[in-house]
N, C-alpha and C positions, 0 to 999 in steps of 0.2 A: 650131210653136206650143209657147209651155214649158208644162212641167208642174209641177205644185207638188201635192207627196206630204205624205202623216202620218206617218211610221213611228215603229218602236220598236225599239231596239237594244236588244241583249244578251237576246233573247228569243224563241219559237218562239208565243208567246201574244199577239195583240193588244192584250191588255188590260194586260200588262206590259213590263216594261221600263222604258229611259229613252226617251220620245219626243224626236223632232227633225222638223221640220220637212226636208224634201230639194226644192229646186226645181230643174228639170231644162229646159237650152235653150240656143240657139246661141249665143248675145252675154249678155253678163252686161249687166241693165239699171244706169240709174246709181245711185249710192251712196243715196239718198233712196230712190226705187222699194225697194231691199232691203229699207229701213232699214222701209218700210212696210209690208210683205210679211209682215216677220218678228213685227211687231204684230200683223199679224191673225193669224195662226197661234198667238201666243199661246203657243206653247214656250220654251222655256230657250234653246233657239238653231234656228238654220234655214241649211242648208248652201247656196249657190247652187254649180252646177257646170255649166260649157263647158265645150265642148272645146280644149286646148290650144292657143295662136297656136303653139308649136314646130311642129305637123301629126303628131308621132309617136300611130301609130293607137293609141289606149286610153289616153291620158292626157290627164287632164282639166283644167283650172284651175276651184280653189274658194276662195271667199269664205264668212263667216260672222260671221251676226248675232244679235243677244239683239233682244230688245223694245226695247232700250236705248241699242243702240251697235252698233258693229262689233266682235269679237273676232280674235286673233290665230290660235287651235287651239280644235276642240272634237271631242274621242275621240268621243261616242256618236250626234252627226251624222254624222263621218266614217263612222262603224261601218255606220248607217243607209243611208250613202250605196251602200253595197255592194250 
């Protein structure tokens, strides 16, 4: 079953930071699904992350969306994602 987190990157405090959005699961759903996902969440971005098709253990494949669109890079999701 995936998961879908709130986090905050660059921070030790809850309450600060920059939040992202972290969804967490075996098959990355289709591009619409994210694309809605990442509206409710309502952050600045939201990381999805599988697991690799290569199979190399600990590496993942991620995707990343705004409210808005799909993005190419986002540092404090990735951060988050950690």
């Amino acid at each position: 079953m995936p998961e879908l987190l709130r986090l905050a990157a660059f921070t030790t405090d809850p309450t600060g930071g920059n939040p992202a959005g972290v969804w967490i699961g075996d098959t990355l759903p289709p591009a619409d699904e994210m694309q809605r996902i990442a509206g409710e969440v309502g952050y600045s971005e939201t990381a999805f992350l599988v697991p690799d098709d290569a199979g190399e253990t600990g590496r993942l494949r991620v995707r990343y969306f705004s409210p808005a669109k799909e993005i190419d890079f986002c540092g404090h999701a990735t951060i988050a994602s950690r």
